[in-house]
VOBA-1610 file (N, C-alpha, C; in pm, whole numbers, padded with zeros to 5 digits, always signed):
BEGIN
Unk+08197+06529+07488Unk+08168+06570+07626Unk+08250+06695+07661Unk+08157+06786+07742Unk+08274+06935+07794Unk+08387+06851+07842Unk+08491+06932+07854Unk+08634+06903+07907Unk+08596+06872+08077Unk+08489+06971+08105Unk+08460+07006+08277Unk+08458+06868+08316Unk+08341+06833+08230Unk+08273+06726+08271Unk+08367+06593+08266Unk+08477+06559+08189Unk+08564+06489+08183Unk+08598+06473+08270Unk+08686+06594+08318Unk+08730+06617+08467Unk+08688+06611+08578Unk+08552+06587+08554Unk+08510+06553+08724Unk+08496+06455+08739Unk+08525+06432+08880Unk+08512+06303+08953Unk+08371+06282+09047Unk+08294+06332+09018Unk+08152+06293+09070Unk+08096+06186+09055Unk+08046+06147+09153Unk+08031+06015+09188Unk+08111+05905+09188Unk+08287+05915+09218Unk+08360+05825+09229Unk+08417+05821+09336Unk+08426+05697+09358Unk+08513+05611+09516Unk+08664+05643+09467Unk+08727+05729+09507Unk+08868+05712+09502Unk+08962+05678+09664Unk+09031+05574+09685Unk+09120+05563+09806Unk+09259+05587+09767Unk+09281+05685+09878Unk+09415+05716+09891Unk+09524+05701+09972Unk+09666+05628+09979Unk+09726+05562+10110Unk+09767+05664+10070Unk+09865+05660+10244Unk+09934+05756+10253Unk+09884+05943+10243Unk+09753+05926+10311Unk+09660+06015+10265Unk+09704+06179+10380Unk+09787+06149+10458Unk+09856+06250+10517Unk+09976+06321+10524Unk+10053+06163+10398Unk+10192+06237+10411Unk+10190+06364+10274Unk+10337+06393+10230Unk+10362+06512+10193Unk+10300+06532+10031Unk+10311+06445+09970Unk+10214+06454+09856Unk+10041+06371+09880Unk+10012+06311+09966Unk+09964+06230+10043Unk+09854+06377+10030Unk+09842+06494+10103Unk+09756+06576+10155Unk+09705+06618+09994Unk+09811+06682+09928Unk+09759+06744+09807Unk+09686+06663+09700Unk+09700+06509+09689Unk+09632+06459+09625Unk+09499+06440+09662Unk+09465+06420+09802Unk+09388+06429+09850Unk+09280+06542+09812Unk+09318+06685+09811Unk+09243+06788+09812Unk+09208+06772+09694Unk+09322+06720+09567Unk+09281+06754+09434Unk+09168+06677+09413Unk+09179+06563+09445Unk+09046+06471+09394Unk+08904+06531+09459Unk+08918+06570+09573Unk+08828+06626+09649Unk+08747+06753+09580Unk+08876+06820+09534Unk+08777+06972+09452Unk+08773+06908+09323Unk+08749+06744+09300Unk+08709+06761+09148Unk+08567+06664+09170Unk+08552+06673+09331Unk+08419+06660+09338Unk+08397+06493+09351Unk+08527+06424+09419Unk+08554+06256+09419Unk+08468+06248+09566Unk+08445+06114+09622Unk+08450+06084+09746Unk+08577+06002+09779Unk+08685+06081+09888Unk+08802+06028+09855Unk+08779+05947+10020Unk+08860+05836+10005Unk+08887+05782+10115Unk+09059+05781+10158Unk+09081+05817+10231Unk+09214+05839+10333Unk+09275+05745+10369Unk+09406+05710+10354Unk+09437+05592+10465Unk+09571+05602+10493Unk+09611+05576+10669Unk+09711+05571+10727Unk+09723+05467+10775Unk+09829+05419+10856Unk+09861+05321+10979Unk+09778+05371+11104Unk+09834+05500+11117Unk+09757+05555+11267Unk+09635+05634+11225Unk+09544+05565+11311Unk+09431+05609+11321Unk+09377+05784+11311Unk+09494+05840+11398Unk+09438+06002+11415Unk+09482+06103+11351Unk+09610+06019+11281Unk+09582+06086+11136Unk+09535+06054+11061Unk+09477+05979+10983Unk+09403+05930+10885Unk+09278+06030+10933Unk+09196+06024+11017Unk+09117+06085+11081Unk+09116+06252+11112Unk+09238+06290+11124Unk+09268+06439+11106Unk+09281+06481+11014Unk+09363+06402+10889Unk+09324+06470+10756Unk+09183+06454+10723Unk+09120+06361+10721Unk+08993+06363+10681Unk+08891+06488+10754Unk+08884+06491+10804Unk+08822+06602+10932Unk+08887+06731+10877Unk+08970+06778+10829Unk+09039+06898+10799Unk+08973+06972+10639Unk+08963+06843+10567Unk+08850+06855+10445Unk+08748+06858+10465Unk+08671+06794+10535Unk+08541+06794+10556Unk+08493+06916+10630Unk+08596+07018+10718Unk+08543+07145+10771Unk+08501+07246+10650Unk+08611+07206+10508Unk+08599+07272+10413Unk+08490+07245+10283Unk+08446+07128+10325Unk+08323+07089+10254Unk+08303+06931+10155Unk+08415+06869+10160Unk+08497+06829+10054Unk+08438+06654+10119Unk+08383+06534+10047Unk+08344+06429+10093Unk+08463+06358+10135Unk+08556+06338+10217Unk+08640+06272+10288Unk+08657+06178+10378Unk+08688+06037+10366Unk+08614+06003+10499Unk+08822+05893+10489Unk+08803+05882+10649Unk+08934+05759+10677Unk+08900+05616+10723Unk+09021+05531+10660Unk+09021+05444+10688Unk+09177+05402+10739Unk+09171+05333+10827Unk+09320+05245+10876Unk+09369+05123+10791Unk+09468+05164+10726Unk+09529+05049+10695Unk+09741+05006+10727Unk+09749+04917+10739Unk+09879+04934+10747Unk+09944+04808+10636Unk+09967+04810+10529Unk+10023+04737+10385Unk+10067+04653+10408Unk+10193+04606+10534Unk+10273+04524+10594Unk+10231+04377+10617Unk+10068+04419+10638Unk+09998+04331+10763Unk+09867+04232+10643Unk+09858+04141+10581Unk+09752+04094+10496Unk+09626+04104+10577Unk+09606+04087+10710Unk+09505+04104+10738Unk+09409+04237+10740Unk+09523+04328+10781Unk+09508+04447+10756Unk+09464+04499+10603Unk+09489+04461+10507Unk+09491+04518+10347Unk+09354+04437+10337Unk+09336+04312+10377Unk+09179+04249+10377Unk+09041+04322+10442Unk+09105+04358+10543Unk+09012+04432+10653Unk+08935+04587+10575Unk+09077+04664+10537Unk+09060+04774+10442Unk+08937+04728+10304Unk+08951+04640+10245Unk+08901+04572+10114Unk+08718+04596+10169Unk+08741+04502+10300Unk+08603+04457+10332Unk+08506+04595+10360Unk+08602+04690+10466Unk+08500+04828+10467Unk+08488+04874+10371Unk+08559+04905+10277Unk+08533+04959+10125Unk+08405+04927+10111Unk+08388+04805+10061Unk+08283+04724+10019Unk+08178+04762+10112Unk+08170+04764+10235Unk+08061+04755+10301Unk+08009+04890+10306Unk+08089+04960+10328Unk+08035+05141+10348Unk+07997+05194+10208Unk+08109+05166+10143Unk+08080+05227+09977Unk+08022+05164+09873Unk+08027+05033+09905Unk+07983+04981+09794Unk+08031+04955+09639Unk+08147+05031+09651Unk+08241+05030+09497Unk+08393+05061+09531Unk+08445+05086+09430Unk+08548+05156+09426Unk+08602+05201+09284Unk+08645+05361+09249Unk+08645+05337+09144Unk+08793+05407+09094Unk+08908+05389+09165Unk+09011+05445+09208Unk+09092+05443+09301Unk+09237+05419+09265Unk+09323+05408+09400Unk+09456+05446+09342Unk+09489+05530+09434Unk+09625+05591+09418Unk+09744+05532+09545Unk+09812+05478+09483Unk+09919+05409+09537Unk+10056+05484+09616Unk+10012+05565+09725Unk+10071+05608+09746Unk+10140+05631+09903Unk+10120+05536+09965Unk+10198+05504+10092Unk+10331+05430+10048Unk+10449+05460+10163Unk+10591+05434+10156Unk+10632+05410+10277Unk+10709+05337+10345Unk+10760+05332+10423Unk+10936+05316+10372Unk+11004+05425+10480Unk+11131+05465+10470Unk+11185+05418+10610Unk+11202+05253+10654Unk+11308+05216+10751Unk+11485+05245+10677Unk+11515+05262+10601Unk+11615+05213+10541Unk+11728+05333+10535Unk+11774+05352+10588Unk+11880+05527+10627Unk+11999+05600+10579Unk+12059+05451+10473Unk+12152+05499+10405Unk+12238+05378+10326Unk+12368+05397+10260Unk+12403+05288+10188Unk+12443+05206+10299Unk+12479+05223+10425Unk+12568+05127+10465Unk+12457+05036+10592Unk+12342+05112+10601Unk+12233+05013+10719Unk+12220+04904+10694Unk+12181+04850+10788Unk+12196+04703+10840Unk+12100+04658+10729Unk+12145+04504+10636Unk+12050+04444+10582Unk+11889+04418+10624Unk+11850+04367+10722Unk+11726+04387+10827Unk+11647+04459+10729Unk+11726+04639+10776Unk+11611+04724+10746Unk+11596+04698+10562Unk+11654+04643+10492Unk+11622+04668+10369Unk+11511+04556+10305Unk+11514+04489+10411Unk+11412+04316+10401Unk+11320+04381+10503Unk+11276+04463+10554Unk+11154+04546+10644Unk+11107+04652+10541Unk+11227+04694+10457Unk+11129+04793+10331Unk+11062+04730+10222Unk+11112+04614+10244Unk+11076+04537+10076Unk+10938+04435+10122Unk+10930+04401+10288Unk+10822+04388+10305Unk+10703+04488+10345Unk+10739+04594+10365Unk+10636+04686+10353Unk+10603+04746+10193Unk+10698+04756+10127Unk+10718+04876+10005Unk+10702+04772+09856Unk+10705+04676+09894Unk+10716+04562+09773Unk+10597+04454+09780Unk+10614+04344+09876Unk+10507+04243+09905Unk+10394+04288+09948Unk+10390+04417+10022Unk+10271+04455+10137Unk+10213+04563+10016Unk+10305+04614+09917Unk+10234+04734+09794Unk+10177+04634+09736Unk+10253+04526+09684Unk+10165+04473+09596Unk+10050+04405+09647Unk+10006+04341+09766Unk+09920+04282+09763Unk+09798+04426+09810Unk+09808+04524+09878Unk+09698+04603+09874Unk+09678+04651+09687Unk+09755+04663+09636Unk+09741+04690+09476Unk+09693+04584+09399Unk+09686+04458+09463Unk+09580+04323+09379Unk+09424+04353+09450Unk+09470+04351+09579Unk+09331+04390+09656Unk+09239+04491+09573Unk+09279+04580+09603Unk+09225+04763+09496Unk+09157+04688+09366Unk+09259+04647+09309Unk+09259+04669+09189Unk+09091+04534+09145Unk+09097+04443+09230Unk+09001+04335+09215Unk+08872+04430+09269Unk+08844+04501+09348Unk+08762+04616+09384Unk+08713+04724+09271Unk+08784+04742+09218Unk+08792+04855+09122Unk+08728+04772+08953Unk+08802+04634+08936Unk+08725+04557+08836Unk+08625+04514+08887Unk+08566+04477+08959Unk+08424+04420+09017Unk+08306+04539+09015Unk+08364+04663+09032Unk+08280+04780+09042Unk+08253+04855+08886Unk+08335+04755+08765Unk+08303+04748+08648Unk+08434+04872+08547Unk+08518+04918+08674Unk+08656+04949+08592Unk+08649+05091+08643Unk+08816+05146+08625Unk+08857+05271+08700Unk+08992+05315+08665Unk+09106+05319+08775Unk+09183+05400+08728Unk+09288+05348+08870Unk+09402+05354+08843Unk+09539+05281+08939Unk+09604+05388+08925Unk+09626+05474+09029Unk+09760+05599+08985Unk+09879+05514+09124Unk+09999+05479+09007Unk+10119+05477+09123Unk+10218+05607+09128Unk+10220+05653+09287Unk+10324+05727+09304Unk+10465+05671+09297Unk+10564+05727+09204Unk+10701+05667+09211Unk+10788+05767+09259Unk+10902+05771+09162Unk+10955+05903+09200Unk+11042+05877+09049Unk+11151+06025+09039Unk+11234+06033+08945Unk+11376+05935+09001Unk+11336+05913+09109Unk+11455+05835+09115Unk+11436+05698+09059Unk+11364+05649+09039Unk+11336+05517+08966Unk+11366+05546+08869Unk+11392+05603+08788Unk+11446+05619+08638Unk+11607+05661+08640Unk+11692+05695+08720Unk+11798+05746+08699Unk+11895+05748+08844Unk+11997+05689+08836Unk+12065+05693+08960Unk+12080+05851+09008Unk+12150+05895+09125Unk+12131+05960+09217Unk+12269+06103+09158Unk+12206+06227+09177Unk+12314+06307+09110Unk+12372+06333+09259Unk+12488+06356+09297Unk+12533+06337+09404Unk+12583+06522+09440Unk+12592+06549+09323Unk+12625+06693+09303Unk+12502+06760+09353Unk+12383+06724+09375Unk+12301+06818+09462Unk+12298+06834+09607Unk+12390+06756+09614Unk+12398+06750+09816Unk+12554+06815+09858Unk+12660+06872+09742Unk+12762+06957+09758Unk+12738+07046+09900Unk+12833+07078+09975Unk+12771+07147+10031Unk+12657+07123+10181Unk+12628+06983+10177Unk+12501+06987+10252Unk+12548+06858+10333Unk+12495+06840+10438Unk+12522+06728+10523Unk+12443+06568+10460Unk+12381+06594+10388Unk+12247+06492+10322Unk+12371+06430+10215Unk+12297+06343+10160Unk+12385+06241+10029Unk+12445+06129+10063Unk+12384+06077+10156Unk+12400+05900+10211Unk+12251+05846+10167Unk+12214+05844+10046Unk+12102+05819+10001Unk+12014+05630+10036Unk+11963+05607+10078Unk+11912+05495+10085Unk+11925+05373+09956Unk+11928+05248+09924Unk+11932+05208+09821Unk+11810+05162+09768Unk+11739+05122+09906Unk+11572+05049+09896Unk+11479+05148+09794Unk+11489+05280+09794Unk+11429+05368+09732Unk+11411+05386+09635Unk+11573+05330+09529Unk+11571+05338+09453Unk+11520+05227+09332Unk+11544+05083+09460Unk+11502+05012+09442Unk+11358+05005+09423Unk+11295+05003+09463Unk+11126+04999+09515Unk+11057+05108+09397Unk+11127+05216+09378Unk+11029+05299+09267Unk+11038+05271+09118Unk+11202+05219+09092Unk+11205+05133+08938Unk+11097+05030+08935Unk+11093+04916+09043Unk+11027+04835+09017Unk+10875+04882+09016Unk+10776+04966+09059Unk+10670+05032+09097Unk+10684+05078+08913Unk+10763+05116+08864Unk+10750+05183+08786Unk+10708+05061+08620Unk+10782+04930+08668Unk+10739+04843+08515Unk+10607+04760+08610Unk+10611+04755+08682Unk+10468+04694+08747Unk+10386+04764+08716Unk+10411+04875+08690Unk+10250+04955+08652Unk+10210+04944+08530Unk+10330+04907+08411Unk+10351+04834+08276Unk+10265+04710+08300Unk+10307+04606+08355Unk+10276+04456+08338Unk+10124+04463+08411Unk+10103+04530+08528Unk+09952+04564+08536Unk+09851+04640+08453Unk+09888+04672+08361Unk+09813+04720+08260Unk+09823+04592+08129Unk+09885+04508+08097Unk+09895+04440+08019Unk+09831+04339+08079Unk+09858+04283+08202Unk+09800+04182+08256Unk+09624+04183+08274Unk+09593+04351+08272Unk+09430+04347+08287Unk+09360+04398+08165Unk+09446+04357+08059Unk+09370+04408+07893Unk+09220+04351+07930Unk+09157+04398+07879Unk+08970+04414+07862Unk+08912+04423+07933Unk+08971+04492+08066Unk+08876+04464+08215Unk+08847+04621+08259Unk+08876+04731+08147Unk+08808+04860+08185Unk+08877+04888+08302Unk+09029+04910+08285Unk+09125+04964+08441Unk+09271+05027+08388Unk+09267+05138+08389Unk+09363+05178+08374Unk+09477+05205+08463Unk+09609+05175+08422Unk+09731+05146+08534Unk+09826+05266+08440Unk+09852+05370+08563Unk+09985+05472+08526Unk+10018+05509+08664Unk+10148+05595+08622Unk+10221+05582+08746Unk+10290+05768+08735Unk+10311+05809+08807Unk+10354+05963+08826Unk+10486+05932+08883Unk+10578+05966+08833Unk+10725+05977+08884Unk+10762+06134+08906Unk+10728+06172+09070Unk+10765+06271+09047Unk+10912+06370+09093Unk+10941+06455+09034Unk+11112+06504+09096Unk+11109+06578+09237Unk+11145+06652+09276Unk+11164+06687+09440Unk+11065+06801+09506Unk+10994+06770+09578Unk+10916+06874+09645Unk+10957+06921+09719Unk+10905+07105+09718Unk+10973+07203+09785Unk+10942+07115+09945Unk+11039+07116+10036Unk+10952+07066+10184Unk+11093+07153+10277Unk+11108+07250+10239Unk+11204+07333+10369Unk+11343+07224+10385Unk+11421+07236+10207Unk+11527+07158+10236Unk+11599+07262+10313Unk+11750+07224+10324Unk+11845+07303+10326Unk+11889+07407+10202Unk+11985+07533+10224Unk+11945+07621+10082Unk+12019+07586+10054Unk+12122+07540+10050Unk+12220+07472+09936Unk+12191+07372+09865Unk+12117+07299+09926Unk+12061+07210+09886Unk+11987+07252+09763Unk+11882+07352+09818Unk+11780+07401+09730Unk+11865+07464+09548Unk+12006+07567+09610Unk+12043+07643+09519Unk+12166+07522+09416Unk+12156+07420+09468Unk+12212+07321+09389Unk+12139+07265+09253Unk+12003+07224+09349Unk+11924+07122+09247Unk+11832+07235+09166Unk+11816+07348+09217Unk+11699+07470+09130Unk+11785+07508+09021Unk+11912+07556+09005Unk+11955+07575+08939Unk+11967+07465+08792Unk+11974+07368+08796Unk+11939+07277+08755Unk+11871+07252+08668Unk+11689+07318+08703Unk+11572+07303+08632Unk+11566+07443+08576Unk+11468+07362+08453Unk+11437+07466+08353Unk+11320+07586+08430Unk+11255+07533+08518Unk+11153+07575+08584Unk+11215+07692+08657Unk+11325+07642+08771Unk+11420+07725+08845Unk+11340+07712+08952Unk+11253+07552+08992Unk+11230+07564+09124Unk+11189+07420+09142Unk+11146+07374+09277Unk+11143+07210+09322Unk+10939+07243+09318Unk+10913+07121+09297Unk+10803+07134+09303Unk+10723+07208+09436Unk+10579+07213+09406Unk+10467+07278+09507Unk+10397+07174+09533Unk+10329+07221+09596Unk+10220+07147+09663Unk+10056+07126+09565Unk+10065+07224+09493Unk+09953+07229+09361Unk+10031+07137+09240Unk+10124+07089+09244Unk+10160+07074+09088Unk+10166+06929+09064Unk+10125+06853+09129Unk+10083+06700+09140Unk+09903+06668+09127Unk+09863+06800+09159Unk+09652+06805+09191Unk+09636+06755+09024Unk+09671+06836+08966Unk+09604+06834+08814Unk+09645+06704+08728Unk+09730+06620+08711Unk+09796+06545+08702Unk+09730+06405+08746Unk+09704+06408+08896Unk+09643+06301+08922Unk+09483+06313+08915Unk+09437+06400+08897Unk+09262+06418+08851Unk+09276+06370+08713Unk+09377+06421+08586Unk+09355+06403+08458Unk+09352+06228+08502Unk+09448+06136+08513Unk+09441+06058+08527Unk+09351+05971+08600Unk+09270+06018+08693Unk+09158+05912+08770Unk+09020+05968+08675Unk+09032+06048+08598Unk+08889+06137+08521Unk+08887+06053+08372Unk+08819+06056+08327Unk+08769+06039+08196Unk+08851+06120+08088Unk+08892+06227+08114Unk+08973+06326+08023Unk+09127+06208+08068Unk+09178+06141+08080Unk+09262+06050+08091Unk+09244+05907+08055Unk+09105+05896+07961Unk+09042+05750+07967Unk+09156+05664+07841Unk+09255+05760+07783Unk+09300+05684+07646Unk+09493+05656+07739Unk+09471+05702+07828Unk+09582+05734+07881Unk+09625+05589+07978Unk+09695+05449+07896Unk+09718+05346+07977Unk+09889+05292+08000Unk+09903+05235+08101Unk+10066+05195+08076Unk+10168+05289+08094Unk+10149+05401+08141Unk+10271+05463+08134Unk+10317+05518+08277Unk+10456+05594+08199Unk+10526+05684+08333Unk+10526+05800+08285Unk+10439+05933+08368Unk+10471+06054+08339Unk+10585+06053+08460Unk+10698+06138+08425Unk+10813+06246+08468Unk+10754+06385+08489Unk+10735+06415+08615Unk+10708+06601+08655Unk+10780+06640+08729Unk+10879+06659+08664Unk+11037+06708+08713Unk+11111+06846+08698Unk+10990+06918+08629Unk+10962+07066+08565Unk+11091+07110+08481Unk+11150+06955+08406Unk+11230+07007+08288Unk+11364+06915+08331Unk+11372+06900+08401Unk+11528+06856+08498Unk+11586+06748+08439Unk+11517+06636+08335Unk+11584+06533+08297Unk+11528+06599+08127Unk+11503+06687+08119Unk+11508+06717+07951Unk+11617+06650+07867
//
C-alpha cells in the first residue's frame, strides 16, 4: 500500500479528551488533516464546542462532545452518543488530565481528587473506548503520558525560577498510564486494538526564560517542543502505517534523556 494511503485516516471515528487543552488542540488538527472524523471532548460545554467550530471554519470534520471522566455516568453518556451519532469508533486518544494537586506539601484531599479523576475516572472512560473500538471490529488507543513518568524530576531546571514545587500526583499518574498501556495491550491479544502511549518532554507554552535557558540547553535539539511535533506521531500511530506498532512507550523529548 502507498505510504499516503497508510497514513490516512479516512473514514475513521477518532475521540479526543481533552480536545482543547495544550496538546489537546494539536492533536486534534493532526488527525483532522489526515482526513479522521475527530470527536472533541471537554467538561465544559463551550469549549469542547469552540474548538470544534474553529476546525470546522477550516474545513476539517470535527464535531464535540461533553464529557467529564470523574463522573461514570458521564463516561456512559459519552459511550452512548458515540454509538448513536457515529455508529463506530475507531480510535481514542487518552488525553484529558486533571491537575487539583499544587505541590509536594498539599493537602492529601487533593491527591485522592487526582487519582479519582486521573486514575479510576481514566481508566474507566479507557474500558469504555476501548469496548467501542473492539465492537467496531478494532483500532488504535494512543495514551498521552509524559517524560515524567519515566524519570524523577531534574530540579536543576527551575534554578533560578520561582517554579520547582512540583506536584507528586503527576508523577504518579503518568508511570502508571505508562505500564497500563503494556497490560492493555496484552490483556486484548486477538481483538485487532492496538495500545501505545506517547510520553512526551516539555512544550514550548511561554515558560519563564530561565526556565527556558535551563532545560534548552540541555537538549540535543536546543529547544522545548512545538505545537507540530506531537501531529505526526499520533497519526503514525492511529493509521495503518503504525499497524505493527503494539505495547509501547515512545519518548519525544528531542534527545534530552539520550
Amino acid at each position: 500500500m502507498n505510504v499516503k494511503e497508510l497514513l490516512s485516516l479516512k473514514n475513521k471515528v477518532i475521540v479526543v479528551t481533552g480536545g482543547s487543552g495544550k496538546y489537546g488542540k494539536c492533536i486534534v488538527e493532526g488527525l483532522a488533516e489526515a482526513d479522521a472524523t475527530v470527536i472533541t471532548t471537554s467538561r465544559d460545554p463551550k469549549s469542547a464546542e469552540g474548538t470544534a467550530e474553529s476546525f470546522r471554519q477550516v474545513g476539517y470534520d470535527v464535531h464535540a462532545l461533553v464529557v467529564d471522566q470523574a463522573i461514570p455516568d458521564s463516561v456512559n453518556t459519552l459511550k452512548q452518543q458515540i454509538t448513536e451519532r457515529f455508529g463506530r469508533l475507531d480510535g481514542f486518544v487518552n488525553n484529558a488530565v486533571s491537575r487539583p494537586m499544587k505541590g509536594y506539601g498539599a493537602p492529601l484531599e487533593q491527591f485522592e481528587l487526582s487519582m479519582r479523576d486521573n486514575a479510576t475516572g481514566m481508566f474507566h472512560l479507557l474500558r469504555e473506548m476501548t469496548d467501542l473500538i473492539v465492537r467496531s471490529g478494532g483500532g488504535s488507543v494512543i495514551n498521552i503520558a509524559s517524560m515524567m513518568g519515566m524519570k524523577g524530576p531534574d530540579l536543576s531546571n527551575y534554578e533560578g525560577t520561582d517554579m520547582g514545587d512540583l506536584p507528586p500526583d503527576y508523577f504518579f499518574h503518568n508511570a502508571g498510564l505508562i505500564n497500563l498501556t503494556r497490560y492493555m495491550a496484552k490483556m486484548h491479544a486477538g481483538k485487532n486494538v492496538r495500545f501505545n502511549c506517547i510520553s512526551p518532554g516539555g512544550l514550548f507554552n511561554d515558560q519563564p526564560e530561565q526556565f527556558l535557558k535551563n532545560y534548552c540547553k540541555k537538549v540535543p535539539l536546543g529547544r522545548m517542543a512545538n505545537r507540530d511535533d506531537i501531529k505526526g506521531l499520533v497519526v503514525l500511530l492511529a493509521s495503518d502505517a503504525g499497524a505493527y506498532i503494539n505495547g509501547e512507550n515512545i519518548l519525544m523529548d528531542g534527545g534530552l534523556n539520550a
